[in-house]
C-alpha positions in Angstrom: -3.1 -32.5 -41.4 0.1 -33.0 -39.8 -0.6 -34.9 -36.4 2.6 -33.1 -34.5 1.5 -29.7 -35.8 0.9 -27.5 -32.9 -2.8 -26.2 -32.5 -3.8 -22.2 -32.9 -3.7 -20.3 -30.2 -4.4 -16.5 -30.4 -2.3 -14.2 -27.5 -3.4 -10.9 -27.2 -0.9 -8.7 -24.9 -2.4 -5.8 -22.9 -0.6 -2.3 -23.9 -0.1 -0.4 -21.5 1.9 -3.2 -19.7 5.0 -4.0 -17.3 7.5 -1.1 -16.1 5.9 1.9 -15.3 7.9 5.2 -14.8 8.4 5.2 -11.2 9.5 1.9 -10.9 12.0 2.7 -14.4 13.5 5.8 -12.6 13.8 3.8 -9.0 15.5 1.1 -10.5 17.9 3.4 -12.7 19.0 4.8 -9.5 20.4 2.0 -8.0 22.0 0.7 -11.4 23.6 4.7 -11.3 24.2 4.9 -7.4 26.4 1.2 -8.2 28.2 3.1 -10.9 28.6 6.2 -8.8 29.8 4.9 -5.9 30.9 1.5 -6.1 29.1 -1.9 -5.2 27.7 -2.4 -2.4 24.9 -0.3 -2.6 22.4 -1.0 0.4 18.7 -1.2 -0.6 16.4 -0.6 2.4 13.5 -3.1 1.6 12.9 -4.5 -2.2 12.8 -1.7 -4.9 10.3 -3.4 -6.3 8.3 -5.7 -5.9 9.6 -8.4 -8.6 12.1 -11.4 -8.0 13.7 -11.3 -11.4 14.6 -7.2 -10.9 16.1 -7.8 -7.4 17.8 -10.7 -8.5 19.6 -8.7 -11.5 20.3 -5.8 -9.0 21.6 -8.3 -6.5 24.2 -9.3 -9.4 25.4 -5.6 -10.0 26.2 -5.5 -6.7 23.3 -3.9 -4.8 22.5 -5.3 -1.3 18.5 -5.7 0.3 18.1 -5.2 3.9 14.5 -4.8 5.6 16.1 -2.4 8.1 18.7 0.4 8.3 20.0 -1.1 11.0 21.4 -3.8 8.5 23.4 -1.1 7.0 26.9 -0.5 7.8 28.4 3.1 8.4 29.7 5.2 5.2 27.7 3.3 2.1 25.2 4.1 0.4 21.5 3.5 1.1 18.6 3.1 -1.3 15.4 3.5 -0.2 12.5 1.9 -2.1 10.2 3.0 -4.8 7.2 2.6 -2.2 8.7 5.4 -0.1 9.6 5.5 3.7 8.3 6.7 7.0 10.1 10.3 7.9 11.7 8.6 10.2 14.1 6.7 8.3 15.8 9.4 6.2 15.9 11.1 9.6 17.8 8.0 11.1 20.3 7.9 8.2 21.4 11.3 8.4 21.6 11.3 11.9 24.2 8.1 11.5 25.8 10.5 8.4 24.9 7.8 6.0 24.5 9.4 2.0 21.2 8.1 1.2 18.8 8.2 -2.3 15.2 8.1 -1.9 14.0 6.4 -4.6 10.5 6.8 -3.8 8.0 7.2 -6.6 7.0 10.9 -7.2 3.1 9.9 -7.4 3.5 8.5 -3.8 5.8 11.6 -2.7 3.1 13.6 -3.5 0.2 11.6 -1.5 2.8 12.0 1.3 2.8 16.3 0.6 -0.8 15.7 0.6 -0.8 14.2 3.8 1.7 16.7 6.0 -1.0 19.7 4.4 -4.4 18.1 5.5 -3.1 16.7 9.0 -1.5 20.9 9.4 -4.8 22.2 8.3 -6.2 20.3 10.9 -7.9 17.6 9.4 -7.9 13.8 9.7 -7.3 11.6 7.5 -9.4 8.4 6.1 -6.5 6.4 4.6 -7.8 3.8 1.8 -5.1 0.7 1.4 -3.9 -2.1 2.4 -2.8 -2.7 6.2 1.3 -4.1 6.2 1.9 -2.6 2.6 5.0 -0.8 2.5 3.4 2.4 0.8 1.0 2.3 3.4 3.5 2.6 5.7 5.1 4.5 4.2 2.5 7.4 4.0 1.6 7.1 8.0 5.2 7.5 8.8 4.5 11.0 7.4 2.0 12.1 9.7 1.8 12.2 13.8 0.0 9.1 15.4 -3.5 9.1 15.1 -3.7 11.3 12.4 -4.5 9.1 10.1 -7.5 5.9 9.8 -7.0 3.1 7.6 -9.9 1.9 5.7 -9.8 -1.6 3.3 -12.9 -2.6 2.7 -16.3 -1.2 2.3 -17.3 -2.9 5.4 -14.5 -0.3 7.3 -16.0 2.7 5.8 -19.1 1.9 6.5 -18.5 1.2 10.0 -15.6 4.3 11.1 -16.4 6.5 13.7 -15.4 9.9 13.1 -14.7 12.8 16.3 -15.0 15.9 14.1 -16.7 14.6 10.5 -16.7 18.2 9.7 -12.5 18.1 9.2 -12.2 15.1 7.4 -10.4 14.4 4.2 -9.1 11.1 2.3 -6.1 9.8 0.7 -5.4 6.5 -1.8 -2.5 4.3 -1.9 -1.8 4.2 -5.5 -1.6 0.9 -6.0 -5.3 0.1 -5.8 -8.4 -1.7 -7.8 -10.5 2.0 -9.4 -13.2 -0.2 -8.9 -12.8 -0.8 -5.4 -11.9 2.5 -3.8 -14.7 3.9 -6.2 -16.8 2.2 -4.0 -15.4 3.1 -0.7 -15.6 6.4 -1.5 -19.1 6.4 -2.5 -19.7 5.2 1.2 -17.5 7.9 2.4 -19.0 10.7 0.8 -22.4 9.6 1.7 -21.5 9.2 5.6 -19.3 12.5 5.4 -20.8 14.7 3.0 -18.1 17.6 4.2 -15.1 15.2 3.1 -12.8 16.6 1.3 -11.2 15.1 -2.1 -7.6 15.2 -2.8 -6.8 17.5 -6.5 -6.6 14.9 -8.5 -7.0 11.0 -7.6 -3.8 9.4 -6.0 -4.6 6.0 -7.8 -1.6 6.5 -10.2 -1.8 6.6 -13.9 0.0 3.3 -14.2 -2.3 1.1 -12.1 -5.8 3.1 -13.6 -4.5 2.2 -17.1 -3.2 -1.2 -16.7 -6.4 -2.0 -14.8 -8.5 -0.7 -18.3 -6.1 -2.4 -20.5 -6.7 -5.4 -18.7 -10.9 -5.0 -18.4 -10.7 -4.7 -22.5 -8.4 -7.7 -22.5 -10.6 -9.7 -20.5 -14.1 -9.6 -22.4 -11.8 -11.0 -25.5 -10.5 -14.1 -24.2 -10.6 -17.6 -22.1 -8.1 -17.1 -20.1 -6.1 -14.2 -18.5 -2.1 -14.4 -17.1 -0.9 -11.9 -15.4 2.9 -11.7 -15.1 4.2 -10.0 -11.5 5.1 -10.9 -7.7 2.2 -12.1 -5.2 4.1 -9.1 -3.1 2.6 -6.6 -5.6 -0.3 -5.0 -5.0 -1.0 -3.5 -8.7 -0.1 -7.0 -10.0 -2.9 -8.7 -7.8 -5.6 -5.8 -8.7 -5.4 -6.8 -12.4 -6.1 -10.4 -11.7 -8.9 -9.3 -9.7 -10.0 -7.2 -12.5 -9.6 -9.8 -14.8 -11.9 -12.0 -12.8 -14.6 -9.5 -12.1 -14.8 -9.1 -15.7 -15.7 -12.7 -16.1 -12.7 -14.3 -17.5 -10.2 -16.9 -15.5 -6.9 -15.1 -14.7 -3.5 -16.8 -12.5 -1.0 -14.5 -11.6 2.5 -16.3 -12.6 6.2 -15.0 -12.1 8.0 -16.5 -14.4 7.1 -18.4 -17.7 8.4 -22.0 -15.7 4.5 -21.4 -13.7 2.5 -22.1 -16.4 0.8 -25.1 -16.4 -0.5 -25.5 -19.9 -3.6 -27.5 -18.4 -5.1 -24.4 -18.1 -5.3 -24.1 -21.4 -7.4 -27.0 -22.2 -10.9 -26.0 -24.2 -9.0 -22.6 -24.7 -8.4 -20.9 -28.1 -7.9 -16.7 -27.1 -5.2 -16.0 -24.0 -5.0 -12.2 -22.6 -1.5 -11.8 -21.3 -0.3 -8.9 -19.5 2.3 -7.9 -16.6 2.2 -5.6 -13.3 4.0 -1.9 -13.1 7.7 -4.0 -11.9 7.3 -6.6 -14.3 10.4 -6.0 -16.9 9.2 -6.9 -20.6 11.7 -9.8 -21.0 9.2 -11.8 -18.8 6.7 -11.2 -20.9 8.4 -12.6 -23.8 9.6 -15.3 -22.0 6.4 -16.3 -21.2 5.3 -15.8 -25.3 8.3 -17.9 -26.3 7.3 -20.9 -23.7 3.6 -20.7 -25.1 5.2 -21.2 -28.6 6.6 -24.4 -27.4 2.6 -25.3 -27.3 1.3 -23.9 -29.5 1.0 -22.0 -33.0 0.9 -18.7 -31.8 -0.9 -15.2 -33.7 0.7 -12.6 -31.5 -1.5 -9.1 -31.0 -1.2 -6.4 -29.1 -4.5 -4.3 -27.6 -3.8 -0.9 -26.6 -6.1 1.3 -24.7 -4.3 4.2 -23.9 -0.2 5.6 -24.8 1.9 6.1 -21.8 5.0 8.5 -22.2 5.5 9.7 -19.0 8.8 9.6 -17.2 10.5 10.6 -14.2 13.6 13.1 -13.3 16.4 11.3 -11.6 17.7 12.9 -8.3 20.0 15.9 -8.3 23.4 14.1 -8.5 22.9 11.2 -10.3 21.8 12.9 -13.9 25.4 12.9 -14.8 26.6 9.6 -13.0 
């Protein structure tokens, strides 16, 4: 055998994977509002939550500012896919700035969700994660105190409730199935009268990345996971992966790899969070091939072919 021939290594990719249609449709509206309008276009917070997209926007001309404050008067304003308190559209229209809310359409609707319970008189038992912009997001919809956040299991077994009879709970979207599962299993048990949303606010995207991910994982030695330490859905499918057995490392870019952890390993599952762009992922193929003789196959779980409408206005930009 040829001593410099480059040892098998099997990489099985995760379908579904990477962009998911609220994160397509938030970064087609800045790409459209540049073309509409002209650049700059101000971004209030990251669109996503992915170096390599902001970077590319950055290049077309869009500019990121944590505040609206750090917007001048008469451009345009972007806000994120992860949505915004009330208060910020509020603030921009007040200044007569033209704004596009970008905001995913799953997470508009846990914020319609939201304004109806706390108007029916109920409050809310938020489950999320403190300082997350969604999560921040969704209280900015509702008056103070309207709303409790829970995170752990340890915080729904341990709120104190005024009225347990008007109670009712929302998700971010963004979350591990497994974990709110079991926070809500607590809930339901301390608050029988609790009531349940339609439909579950985990999104579509995260519920089937995290099963794509859970079949990925009881096939191989070793898990990456392509996406921003920022992101929450990113993070949940390591966690998955991990539960599930298997050693997983979130990585943002192919350059992270270090290919000692592929020592003793024969099977890698590779897969990428909901703002992850596919050219990543084959980045990250391509640099394994520098390795290794790669057999490529993808494992799919479920079809995706959802999308998004894009804000009156910009359809025809």
């Amino acid at each position: 055998m040829d001593a410099t021939a480059k040892p098998p290594l099997e990489l099985l990719i995760a379908a579904p994977r990477g962009f998911c249609a609220g994160v397509d449709r938030a970064i087609r509206i800045v790409e459209l509002a540049i073309e509409k309008y002209g650049a700059p276009v101000y971004v209030r917070h990251e669109i996503v939550h992915n170096k390599y997209v902001v970077d590319t926007l950055k290049a077309k001309g869009a500019i990121f500012v944590e505040e609206l404050d750090q917007v001048p008067d008469g451009v345009p304003v972007v806000f994120s896919a992860h949505g915004v308190p009330k208060a910020v559209p509020a603030k921009a229209a007040e200044r007569g700035l033209s704004y596009l809310d970008a905001t995913c359409p799953l997470v508009s609707k846990v914020h319609r969700q939201a304004e109806r319970l706390v108007a029916a008189g109920r409050h809310i038992l938020f489950i999320g994660h403190a300082g997350h912009p969604e999560v921040i997001g969704t209280f900015g919809q509702v008056p103070e105190g309207a709303m409790t956040l829970i995170e752990t299991v340890e915080d729904a077994e341990a709120v104190a409730i005024a009225d347990p009879e008007n109670l009712a709970f929302l998700t971010q979207t963004t979350l591990s199935v497994d974990d709110t599962a079991a926070m809500l299993a607590v809930l339901k048990r301390r608050f029988p009268a609790i009531l349940a949303p339609g439909a579950d606010d985990i999104c579509y995207a995260t519920s089937n990345r995290q099963g794509a991910v859970k079949a990925l994982a009881e096939q191989v030695d070793l898990v990456l996971v392509i996406g921003s330490p920022k992101s929450s859905n990113s993070m949940r499918l390591v966690e998955v992966a991990v539960r599930g057995g298997t050693c997983a490392t979130l990585i943002q870019r192919a350059d992270d790899i270090d290919f000692a952890w592929f020592d003793g390993v024969t099977r890698v599952g590779l897969t990428a969070g909901a703002s992850a762009p596919e050219l990543l992922v084959r980045e990250v193929v391509e640099r394994i091939g520098t390795r290794f003789a790669v057999a490529e196959r993808e494992v799919e779980t479920v079809a995706e072919n959802i999308a998004f409408k894009l804000p009156r206005g910009l359809e025809a930009a």
